[in-house]
C-alpha positions as CSV (number, residue, x, y, z in Angstrom):
1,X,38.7,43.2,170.5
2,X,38.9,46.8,171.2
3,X,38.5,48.0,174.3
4,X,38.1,51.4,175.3
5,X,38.3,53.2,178.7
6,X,37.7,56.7,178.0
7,X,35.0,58.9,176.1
8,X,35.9,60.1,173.0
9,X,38.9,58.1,172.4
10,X,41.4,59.1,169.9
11,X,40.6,56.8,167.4
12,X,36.9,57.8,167.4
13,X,38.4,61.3,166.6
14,X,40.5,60.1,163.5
15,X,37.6,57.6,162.0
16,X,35.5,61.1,162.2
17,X,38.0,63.1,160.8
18,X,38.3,61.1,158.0
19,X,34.8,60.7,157.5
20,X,34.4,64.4,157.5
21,X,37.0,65.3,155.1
22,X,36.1,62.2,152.7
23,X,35.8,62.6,148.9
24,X,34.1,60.7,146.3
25,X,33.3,60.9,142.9
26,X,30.6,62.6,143.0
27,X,31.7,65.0,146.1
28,X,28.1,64.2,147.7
29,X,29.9,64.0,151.2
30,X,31.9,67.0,151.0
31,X,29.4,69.3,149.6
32,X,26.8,68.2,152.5
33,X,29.1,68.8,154.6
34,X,30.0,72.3,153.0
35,X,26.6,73.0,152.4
36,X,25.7,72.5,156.7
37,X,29.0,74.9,157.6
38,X,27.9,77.7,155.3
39,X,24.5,77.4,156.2
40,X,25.3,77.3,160.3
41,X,27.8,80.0,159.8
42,X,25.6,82.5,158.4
43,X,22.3,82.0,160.5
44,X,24.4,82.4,163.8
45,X,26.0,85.6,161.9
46,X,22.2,86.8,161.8
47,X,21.5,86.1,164.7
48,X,24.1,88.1,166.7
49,X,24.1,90.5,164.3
50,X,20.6,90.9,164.7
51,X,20.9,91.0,168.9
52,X,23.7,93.2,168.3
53,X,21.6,95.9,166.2
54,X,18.9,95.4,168.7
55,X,20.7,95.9,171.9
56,X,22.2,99.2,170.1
57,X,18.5,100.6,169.2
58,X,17.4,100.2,172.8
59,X,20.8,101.8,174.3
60,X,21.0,104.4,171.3
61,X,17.3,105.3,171.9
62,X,17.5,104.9,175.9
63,X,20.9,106.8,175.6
64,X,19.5,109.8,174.0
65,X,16.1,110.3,176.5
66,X,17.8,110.0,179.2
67,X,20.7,112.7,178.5
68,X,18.7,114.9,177.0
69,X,15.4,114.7,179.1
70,X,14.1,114.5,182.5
71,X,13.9,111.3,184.3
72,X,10.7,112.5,185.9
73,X,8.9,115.9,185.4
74,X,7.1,117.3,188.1
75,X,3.6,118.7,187.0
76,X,0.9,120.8,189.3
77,X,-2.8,120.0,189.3
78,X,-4.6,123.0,187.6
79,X,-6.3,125.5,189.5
80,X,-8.9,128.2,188.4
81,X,-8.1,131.7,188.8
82,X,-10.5,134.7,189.7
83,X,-9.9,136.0,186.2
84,X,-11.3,132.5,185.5
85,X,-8.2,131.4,183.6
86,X,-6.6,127.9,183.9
87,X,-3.4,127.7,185.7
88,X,-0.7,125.0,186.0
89,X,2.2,127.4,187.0
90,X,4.3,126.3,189.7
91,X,4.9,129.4,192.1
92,X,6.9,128.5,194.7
93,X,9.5,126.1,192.5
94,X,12.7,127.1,194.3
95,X,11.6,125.9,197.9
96,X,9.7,122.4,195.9
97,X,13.2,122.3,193.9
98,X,15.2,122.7,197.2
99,X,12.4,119.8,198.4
100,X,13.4,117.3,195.8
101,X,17.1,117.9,195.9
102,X,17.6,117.0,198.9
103,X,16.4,113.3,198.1
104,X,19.1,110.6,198.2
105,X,18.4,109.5,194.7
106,X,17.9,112.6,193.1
107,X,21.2,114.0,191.0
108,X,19.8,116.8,189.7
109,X,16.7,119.6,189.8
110,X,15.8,122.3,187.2
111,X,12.8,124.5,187.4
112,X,11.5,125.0,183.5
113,X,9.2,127.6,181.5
114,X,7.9,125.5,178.3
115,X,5.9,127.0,175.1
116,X,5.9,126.4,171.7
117,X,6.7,129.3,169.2
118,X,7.1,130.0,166.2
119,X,11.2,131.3,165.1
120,X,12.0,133.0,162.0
121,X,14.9,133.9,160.2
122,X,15.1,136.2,157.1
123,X,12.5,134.5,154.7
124,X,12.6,130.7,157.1
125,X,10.1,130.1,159.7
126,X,9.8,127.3,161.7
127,X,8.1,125.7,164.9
128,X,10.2,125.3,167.7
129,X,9.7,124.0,171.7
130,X,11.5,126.4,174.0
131,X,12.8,125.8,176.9
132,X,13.4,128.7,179.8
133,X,16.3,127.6,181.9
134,X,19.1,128.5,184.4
135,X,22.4,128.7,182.6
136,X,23.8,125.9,185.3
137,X,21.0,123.8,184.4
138,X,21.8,123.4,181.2
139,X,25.4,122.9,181.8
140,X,24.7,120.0,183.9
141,X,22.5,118.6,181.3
142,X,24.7,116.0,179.3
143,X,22.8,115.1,175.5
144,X,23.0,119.4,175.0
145,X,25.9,121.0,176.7
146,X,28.5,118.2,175.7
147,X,27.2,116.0,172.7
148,X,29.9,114.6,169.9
149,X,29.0,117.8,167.4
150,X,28.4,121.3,168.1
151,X,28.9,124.6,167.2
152,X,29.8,128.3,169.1
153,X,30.5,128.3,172.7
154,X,28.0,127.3,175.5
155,X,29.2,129.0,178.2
156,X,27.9,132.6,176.8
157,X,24.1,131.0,177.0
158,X,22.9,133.9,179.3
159,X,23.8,136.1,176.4
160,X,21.7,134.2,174.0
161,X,20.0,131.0,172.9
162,X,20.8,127.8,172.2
163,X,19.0,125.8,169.3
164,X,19.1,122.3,167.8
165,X,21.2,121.8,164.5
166,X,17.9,120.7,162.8
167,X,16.1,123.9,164.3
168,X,19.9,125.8,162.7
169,X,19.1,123.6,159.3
170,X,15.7,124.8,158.9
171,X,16.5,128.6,159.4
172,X,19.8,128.5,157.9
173,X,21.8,130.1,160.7
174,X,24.6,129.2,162.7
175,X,26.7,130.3,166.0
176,X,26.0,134.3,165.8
177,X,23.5,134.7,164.0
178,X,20.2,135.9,165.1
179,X,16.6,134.5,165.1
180,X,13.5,135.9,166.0
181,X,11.0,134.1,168.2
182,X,7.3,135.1,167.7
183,X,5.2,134.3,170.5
184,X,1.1,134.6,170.0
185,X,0.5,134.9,173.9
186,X,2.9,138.1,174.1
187,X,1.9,141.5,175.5
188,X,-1.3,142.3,177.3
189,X,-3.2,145.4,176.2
190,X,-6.2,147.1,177.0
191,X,-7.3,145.6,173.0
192,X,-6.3,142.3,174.0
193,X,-2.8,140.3,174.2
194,X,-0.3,140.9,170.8
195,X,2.1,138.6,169.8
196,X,5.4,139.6,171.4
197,X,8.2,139.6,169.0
198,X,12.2,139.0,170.2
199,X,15.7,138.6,168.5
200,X,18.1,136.4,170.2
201,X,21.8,135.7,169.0
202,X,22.2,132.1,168.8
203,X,25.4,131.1,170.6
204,X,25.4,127.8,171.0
205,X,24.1,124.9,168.0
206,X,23.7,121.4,169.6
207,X,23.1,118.0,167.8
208,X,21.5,115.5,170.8
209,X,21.6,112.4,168.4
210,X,17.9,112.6,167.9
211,X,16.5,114.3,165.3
212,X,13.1,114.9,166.8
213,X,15.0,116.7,169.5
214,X,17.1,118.6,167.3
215,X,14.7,119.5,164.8
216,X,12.4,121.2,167.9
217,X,14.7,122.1,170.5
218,X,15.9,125.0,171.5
219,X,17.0,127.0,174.8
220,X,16.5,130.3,176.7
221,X,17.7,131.4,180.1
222,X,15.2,131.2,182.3
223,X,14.8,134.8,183.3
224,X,14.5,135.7,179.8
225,X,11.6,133.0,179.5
226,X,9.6,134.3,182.4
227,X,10.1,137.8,180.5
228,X,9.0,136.5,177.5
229,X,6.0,134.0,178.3
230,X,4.7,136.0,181.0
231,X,5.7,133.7,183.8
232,X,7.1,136.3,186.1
233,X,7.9,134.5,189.3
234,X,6.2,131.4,188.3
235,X,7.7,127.9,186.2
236,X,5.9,125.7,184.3
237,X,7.5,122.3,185.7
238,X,10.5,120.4,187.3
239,X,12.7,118.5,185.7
240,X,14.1,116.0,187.5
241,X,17.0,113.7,187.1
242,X,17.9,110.6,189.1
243,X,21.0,108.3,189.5
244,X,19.4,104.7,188.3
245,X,16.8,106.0,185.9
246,X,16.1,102.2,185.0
247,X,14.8,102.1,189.0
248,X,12.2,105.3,188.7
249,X,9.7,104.1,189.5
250,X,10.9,103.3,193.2
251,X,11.8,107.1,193.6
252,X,8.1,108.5,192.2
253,X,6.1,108.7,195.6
254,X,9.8,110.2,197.6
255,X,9.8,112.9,194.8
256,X,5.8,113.5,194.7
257,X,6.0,114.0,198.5
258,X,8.8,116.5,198.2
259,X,7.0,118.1,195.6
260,X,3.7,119.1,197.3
261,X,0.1,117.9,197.7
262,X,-0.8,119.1,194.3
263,X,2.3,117.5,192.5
264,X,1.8,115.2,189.9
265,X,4.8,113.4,188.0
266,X,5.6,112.3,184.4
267,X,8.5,109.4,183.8
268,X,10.4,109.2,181.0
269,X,9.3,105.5,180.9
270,X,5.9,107.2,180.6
271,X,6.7,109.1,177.9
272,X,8.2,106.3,176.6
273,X,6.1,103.4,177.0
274,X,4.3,102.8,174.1
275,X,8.0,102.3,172.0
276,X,9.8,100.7,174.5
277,X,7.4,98.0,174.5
278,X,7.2,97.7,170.4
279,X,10.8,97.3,170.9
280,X,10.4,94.7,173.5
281,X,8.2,92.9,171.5
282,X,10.1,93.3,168.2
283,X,12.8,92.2,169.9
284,X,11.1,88.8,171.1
285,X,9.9,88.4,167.2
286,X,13.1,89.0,166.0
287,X,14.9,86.1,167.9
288,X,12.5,83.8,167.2
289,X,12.6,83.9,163.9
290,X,16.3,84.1,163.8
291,X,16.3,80.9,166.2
292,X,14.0,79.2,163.5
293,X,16.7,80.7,160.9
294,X,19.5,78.5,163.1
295,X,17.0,75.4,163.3
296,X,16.8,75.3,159.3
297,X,20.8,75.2,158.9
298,X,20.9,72.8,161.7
299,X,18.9,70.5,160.0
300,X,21.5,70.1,157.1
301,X,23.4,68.6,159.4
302,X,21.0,65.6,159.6
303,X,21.1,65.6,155.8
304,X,24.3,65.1,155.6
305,X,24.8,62.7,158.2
306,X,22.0,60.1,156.9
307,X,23.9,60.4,153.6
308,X,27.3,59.6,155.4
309,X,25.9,57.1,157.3
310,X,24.4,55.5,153.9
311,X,27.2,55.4,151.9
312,X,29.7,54.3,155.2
313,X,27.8,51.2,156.0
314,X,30.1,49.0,154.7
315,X,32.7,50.6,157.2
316,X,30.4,50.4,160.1
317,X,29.6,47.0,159.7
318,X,33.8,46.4,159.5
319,X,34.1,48.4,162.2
320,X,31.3,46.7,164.3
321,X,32.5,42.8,163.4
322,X,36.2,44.0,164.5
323,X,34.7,44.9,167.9
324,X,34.0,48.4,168.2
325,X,30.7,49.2,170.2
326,X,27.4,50.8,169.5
327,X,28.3,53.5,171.5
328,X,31.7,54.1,169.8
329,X,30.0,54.2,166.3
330,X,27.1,56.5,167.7
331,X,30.2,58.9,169.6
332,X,31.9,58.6,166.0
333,X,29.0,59.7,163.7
334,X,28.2,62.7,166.7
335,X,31.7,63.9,166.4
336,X,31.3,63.9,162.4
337,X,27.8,66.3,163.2
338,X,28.7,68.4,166.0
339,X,32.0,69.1,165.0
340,X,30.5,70.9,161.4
341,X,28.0,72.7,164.0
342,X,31.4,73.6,166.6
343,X,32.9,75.1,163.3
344,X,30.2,76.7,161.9
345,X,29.1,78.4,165.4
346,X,32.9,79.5,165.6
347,X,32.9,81.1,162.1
348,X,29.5,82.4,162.5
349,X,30.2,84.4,166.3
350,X,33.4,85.7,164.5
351,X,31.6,87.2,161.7
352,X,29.0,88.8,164.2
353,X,31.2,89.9,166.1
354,X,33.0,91.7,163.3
355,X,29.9,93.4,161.6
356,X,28.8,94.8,164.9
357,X,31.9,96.1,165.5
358,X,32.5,97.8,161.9
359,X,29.4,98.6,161.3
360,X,29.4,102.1,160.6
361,X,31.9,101.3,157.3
362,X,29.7,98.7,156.8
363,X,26.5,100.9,156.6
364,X,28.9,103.7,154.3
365,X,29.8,101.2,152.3
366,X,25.9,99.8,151.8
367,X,24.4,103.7,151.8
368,X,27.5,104.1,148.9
369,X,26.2,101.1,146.7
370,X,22.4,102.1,147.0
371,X,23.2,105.8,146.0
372,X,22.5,107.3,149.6
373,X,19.2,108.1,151.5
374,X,19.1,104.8,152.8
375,X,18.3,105.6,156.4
376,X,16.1,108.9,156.5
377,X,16.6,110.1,160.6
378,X,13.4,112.0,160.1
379,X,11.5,108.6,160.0
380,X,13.9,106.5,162.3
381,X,14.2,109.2,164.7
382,X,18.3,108.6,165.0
383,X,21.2,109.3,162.4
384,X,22.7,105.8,162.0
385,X,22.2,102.2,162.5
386,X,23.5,101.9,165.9
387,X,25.2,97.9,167.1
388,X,26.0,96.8,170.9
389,X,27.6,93.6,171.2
390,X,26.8,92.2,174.6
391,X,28.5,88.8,175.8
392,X,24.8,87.6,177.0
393,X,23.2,87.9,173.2
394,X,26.6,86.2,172.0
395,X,26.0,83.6,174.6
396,X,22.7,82.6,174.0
397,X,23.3,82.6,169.8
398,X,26.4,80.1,170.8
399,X,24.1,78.0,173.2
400,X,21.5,78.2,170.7
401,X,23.4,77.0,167.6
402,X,25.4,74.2,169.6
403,X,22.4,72.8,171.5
404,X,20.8,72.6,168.2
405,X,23.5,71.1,166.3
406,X,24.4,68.6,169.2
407,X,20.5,67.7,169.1
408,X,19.7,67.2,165.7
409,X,23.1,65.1,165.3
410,X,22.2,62.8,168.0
411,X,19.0,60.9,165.8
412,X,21.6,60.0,162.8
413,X,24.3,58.9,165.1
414,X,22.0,56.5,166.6
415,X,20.9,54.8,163.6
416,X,24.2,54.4,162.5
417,X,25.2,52.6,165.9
418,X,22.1,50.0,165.3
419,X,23.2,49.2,161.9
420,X,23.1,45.0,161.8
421,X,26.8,44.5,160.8
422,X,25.7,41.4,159.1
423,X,22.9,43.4,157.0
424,X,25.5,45.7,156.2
425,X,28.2,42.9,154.9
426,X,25.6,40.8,153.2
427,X,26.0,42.2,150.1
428,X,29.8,42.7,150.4
């Protein structure tokens, strides 16, 4: 009799080594087996590549709010005025600024004049958001002064304006050529208020990586805004940026405090909201449904060990009348399952983990075969699919494909360990 004092002995190994790489003549073994691999391998490709191309839509999207936005903008409560006019302006924004800086948390403080215009070139016109702001400011403001593609030099932005490369696409300029921005609320006159009317030189062509951004945006120097909006002495708001923007919403009522009894504040999470959570929950219905996509290739797992197990009885009830346990013939059969699931996990991560990292030839190559104008930023907001491989969503697709596998494989297994070996040699 055969006695064994470990798990997973050696020769439970070979038996289910042979049993996996069996042929007959009709290959009904082999291409089950085949058939489970291929199947395992490409729903756990899915499904990182899936977590992957999620994880880099959040960060890509994240990513470009936060370095080219405030973290929280600093609003005042309107007031009337005695010529009956609403006001929001912020009048005394260097002391509030001074206020705010001062804050532990708080990494930055710039005092902005807002409006939207329209700007003109030649025969173009389009509408733009400008934003009046001190030439430091913007240095320190990372999505504009240094992003991956720009044109002309920033540093001469008190001698200019800086615009968006979508704002520079519309208009058909570039770094020193000149715009005119037509504002209705311009100068006040005994008949009224004109529009006022002002050529810049652009100096400076920024692309932030969204195209909502770079199709509005564009900058002024501050002083020059004031001039031109008629905020003389006066700001429209605060922007405000902090050192863990994930953690804001500990640092609102600090900033609000520092900001005056009339402050109110605006988070980018605010701004934000509604998206982030259809991302959150897209997320969720995305790995569900690639989980169910894993379940499905599991299952031919069981498939093919119900056949195996069928057409081996004669060599299980051998094997059992020689001496080997039920537990041995159950640890044998598991091997044959979990193995093709070990395998096809392995393959699968590796092929993940290979399309997130190439994807940008990957999506050439696809936007090549389909003619181009397969991803339209004006729709999807960013320029290209964007992948972040993170070790927790490669985790979880490995724990999720193996538990699976090593689940489903355990029901076969145990009805090939309670095989009668006399029903199985009766007809031998």
């Amino acid at each position: 009799m055969i006695k064994r004092s470990i798990s997973f002995a050696p020769f439970e190994w070979l038996i289910a080594w042979r049993y996996l790489c069996s042929r007959r003549a009709d290959g009904g073994i082999s291409a089950m087996t085949w058939i489970s691999l291929i199947g395992i391998t490409l729903a756990v490709f899915a499904l990182i590549a899936t977590l992957a191309v999620r994880s880099g839509f959040r960060a890509e999207f994240v990513g470009t709010i936060l370095g080219a936005n405030a973290h929280v903008t600093i609003y005042e409560a309107g007031i009337l005025q005695e010529t009956g006019q609403f006001s929001r302006v912020i009048s005394d924004y260097r002391a509030k600024a001074k206020n705010i800086a001062n804050l532990p948390n708080v990494t930055r403080v710039a005092p902005l004049v807002r409006a939207q215009v329209m700007a003109n070139s030649k025969d173009r016109n389009v509408g733009v958001e400008v934003y009046g702001i001190l030439p430091a400011d913007l240095y320190s403001l990372p999505g504009i002064a240094s992003p991956e593609v720009s044109a002309g030099d920033i540093t001469k932005f008190e001698m200019g304006i800086a615009i968006g490369s979508g704002v520079a696409r519309e208009l058909g300029v570039t770094s020193g050529d000149k715009i005119k921005l037509i504002s209705p609320n311009g100068i006040r006159t005994v008949f009224g208020t004109s529009p006022r009317v002002n050529v810049y030189e652009v100096v400076f062509v920024f692309t932030a990586g969204r195209y909502d951004i770079d199709r509005t945006r564009v900058y002024l120097p501050l002083s020059e805004a004031q001039l031109f909006f008629n905020r003389e002495g006066v700001v429209d708001e605060l922007e405000i940026m902090v050192d863990d923007p994930e953690a804001i919403d500990t640092f609102i009522d600090p900033i609000v405090q520092a900001a005056g009894e009339r402050a109110q504040a605006w988070t980018w999470r605010n701004a934000s909201s509604s998206f982030l959570r259809a991302l959150e929950v897209e997320d969720n219905v995305m790995f569900v449904l690639m989980s169910i996509l894993v379940l499905i290739a599991t299952m031919n797992i069981v498939s093919g060990l119900i056949m195996l197990v069928k057409n081996k009885g004669r060599d299980i009830g051998i094997l059992r009348t020689i001496g080997l346990s039920q537990g041995s013939v159950l640890r044998i059969f598991f091997i044959c399952g979990a193995f093709t699931g070990l395998i096809g996990t392995g393959l699968g991560v590796v092929l993940g983990c290979l399309f997130a990292i190439y994807i940008d030839p990957v999506f050439s190559f696809v936007n090549y075969v389909m003619g181009g104008g397969v991803w339209d930023p004006s729709i999807r907001g960013i320029y290209s699919i964007p992948a972040q491989l993170r070790l927790s969503d490669v985790l979880s697709a490995v724990v999720l494909s193996l538990g699976m596998s090593f689940l489903v494989t355990i029901f076969p297994a145990r009805r090939a360990a309670r095989l009668n070996p006399v029903e199985a040699l009766r007809y031998e």
